[in-house]
MDTraj code that builds the backbone (N, CA, C; nanometers):
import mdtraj as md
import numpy as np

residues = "UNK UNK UNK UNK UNK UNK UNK UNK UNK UNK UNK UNK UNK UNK UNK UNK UNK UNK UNK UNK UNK UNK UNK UNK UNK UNK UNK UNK UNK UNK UNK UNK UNK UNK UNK UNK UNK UNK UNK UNK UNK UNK UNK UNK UNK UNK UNK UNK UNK UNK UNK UNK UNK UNK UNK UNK UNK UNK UNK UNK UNK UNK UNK UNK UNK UNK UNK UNK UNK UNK UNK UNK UNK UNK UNK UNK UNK UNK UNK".split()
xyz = np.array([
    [-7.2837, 9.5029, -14.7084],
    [-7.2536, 9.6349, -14.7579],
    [-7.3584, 9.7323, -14.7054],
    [-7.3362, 9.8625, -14.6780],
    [-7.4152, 9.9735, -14.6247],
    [-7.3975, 10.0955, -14.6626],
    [-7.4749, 10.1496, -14.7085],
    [-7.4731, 10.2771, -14.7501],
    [-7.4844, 10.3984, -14.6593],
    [-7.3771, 10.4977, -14.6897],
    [-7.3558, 10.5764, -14.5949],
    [-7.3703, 10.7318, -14.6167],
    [-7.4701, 10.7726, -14.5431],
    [-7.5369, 10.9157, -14.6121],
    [-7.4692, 11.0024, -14.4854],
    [-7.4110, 11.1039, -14.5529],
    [-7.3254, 11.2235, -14.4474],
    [-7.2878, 11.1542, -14.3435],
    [-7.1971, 11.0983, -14.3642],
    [-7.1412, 10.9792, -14.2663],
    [-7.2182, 10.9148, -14.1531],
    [-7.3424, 10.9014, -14.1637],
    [-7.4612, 10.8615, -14.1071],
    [-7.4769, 10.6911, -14.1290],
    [-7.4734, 10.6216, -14.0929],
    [-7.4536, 10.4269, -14.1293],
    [-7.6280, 10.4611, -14.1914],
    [-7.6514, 10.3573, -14.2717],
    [-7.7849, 10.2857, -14.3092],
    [-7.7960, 10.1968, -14.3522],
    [-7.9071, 10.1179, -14.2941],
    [-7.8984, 9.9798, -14.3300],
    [-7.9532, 9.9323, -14.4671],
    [-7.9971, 10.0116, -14.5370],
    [-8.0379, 10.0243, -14.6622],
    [-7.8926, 9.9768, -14.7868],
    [-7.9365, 9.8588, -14.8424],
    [-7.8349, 9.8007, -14.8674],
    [-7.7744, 9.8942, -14.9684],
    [-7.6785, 9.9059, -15.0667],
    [-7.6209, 9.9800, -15.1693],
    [-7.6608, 9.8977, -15.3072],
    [-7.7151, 9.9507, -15.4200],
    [-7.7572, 9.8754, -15.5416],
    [-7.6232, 9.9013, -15.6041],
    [-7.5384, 9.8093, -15.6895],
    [-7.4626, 9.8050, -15.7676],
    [-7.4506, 9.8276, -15.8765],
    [-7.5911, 9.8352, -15.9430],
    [-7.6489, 9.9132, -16.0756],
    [-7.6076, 10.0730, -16.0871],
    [-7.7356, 10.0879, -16.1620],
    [-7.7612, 10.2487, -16.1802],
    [-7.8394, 10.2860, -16.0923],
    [-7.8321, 10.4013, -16.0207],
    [-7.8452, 10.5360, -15.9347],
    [-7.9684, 10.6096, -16.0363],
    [-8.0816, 10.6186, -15.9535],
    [-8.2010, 10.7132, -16.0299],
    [-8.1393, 10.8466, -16.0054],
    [-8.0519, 10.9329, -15.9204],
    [-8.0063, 11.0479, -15.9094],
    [-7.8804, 11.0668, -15.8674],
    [-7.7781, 11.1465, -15.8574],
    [-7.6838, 11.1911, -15.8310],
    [-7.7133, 11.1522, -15.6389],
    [-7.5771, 11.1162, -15.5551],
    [-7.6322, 11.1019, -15.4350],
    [-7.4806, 11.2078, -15.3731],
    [-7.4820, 11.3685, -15.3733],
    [-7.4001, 11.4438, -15.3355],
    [-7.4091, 11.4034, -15.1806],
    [-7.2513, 11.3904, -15.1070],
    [-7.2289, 11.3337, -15.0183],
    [-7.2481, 11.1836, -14.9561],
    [-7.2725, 11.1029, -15.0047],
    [-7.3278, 10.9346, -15.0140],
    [-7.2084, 10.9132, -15.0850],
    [-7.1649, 10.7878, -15.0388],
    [-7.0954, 10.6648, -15.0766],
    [-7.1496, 10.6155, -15.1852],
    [-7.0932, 10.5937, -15.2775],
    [-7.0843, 10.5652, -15.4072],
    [-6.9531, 10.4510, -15.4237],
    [-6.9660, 10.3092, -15.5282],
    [-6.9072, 10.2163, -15.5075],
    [-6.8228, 10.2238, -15.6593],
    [-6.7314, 10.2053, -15.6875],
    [-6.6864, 10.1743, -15.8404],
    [-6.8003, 10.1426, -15.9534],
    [-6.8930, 10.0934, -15.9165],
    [-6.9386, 9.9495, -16.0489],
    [-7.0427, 10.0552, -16.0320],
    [-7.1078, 10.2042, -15.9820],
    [-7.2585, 10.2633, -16.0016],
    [-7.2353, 10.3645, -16.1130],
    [-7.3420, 10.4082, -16.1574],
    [-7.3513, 10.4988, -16.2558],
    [-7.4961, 10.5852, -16.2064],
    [-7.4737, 10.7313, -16.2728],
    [-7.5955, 10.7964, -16.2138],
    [-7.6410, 10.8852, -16.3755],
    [-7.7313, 10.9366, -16.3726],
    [-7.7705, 11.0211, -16.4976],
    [-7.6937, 11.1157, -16.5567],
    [-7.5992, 11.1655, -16.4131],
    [-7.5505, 11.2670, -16.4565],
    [-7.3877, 11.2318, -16.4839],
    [-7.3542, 11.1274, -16.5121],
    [-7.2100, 11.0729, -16.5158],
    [-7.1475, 11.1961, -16.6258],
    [-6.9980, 11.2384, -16.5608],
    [-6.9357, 11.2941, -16.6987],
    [-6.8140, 11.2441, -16.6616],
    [-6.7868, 11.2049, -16.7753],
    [-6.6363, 11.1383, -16.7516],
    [-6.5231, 11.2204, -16.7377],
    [-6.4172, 11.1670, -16.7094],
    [-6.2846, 11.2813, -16.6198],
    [-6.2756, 11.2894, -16.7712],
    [-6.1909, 11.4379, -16.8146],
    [-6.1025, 11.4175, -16.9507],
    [-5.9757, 11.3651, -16.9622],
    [-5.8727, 11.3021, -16.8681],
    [-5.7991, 11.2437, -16.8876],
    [-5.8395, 11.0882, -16.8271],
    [-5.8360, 11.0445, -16.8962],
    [-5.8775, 10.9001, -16.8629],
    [-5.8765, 10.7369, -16.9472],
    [-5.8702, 10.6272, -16.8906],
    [-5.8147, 10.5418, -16.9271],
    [-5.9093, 10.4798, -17.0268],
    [-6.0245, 10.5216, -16.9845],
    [-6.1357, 10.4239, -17.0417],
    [-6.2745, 10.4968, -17.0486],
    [-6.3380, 10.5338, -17.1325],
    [-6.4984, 10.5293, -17.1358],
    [-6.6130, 10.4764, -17.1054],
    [-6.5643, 10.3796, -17.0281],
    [-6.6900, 10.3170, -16.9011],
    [-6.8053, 10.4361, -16.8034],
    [-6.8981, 10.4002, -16.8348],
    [-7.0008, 10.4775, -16.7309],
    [-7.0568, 10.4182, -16.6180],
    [-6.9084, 10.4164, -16.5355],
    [-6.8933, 10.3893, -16.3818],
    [-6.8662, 10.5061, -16.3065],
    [-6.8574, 10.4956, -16.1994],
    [-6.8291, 10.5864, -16.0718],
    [-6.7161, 10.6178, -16.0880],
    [-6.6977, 10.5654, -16.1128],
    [-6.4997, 10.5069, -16.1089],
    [-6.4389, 10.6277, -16.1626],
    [-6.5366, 10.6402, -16.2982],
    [-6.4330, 10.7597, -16.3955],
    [-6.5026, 10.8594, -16.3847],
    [-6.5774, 10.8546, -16.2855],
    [-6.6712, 11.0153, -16.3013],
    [-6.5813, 11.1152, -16.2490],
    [-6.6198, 11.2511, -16.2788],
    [-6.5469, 11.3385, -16.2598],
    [-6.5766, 11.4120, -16.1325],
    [-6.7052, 11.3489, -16.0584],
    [-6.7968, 11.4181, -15.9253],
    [-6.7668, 11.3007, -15.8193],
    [-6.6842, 11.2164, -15.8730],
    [-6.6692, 11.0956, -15.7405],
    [-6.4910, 11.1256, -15.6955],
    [-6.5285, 11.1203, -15.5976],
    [-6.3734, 11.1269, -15.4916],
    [-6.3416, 10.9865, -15.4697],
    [-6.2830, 10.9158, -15.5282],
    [-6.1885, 10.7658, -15.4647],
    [-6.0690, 10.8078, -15.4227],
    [-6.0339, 10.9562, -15.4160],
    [-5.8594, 10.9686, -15.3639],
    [-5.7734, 10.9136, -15.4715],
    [-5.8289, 10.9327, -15.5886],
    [-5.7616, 10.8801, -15.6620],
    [-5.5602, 10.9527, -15.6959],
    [-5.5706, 11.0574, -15.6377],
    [-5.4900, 11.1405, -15.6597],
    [-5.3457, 11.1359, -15.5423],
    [-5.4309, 11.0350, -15.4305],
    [-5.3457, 11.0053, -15.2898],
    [-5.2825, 10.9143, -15.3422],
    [-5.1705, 10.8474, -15.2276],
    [-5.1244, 10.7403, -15.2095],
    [-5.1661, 10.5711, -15.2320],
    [-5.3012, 10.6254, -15.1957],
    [-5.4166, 10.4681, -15.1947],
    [-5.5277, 10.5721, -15.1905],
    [-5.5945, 10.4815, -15.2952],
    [-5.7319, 10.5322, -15.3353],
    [-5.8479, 10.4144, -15.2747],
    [-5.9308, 10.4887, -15.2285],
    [-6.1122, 10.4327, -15.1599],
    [-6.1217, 10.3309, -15.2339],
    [-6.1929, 10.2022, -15.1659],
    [-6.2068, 10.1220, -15.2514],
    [-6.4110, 10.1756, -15.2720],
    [-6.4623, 10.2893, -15.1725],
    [-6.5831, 10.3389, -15.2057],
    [-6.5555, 10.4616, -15.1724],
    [-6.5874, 10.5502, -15.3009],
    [-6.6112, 10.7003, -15.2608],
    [-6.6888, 10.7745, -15.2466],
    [-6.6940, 10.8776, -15.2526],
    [-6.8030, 10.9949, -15.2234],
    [-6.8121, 11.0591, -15.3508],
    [-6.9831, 11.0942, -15.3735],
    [-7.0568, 11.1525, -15.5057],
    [-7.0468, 11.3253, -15.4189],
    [-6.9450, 11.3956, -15.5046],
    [-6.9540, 11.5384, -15.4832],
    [-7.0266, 11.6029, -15.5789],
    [-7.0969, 11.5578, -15.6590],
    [-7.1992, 11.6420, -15.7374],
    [-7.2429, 11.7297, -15.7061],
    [-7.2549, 11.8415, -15.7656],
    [-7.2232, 11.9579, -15.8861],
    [-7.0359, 11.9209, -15.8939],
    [-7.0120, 11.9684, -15.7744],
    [-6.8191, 11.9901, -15.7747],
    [-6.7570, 11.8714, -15.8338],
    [-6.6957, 11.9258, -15.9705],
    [-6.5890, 11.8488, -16.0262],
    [-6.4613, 11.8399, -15.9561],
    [-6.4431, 11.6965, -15.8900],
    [-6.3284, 11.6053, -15.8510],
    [-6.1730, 11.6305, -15.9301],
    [-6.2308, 11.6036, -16.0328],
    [-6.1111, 11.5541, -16.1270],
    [-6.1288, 11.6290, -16.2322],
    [-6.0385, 11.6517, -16.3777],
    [-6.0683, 11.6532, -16.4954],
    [-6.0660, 11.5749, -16.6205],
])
top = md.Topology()
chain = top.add_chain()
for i, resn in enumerate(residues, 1):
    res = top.add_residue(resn, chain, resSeq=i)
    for name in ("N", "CA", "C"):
        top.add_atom(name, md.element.get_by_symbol(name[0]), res)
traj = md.Trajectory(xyz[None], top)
């Protein structure tokens, strides 16, 4: 796995945990969480994952959604 800053490759592996900061434009995986998580308001579940944040893009809204997305923090994604 590799983490990918402004579509830049790095070999810096990706932690699957928690995120010490918001990473606006970085690849972000389902299973991370960051300080600033706010959850979408329509949503399935109250988990503080990536997943349901409201600043992560998985395309959830397309055809097929990312299986890793992008942290748009400040800009709310979703609601």
């Amino acid at each position: 796995m590799e983490l990918r800053m402004n579509g830049e490759r790095s070999l810096v592996p990706c932690s699957l945990g928690a995120l010490q900061k918001p990473c606006p434009g970085c690849s972000v995986w389902p299973q991370q969480r960051c300080p600033v998580f706010t959850g979408r308001r329509v949503g399935l579940c109250s988990v503080q994952r990536c997943w349901f944040c409201r600043y992560a893009n998985f395309h959830l809204q397309e055809g097929t959604a990312l299986e890793v997305g992008v942290c748009c923090w400040p800009k709310a994604q979703m609601d």
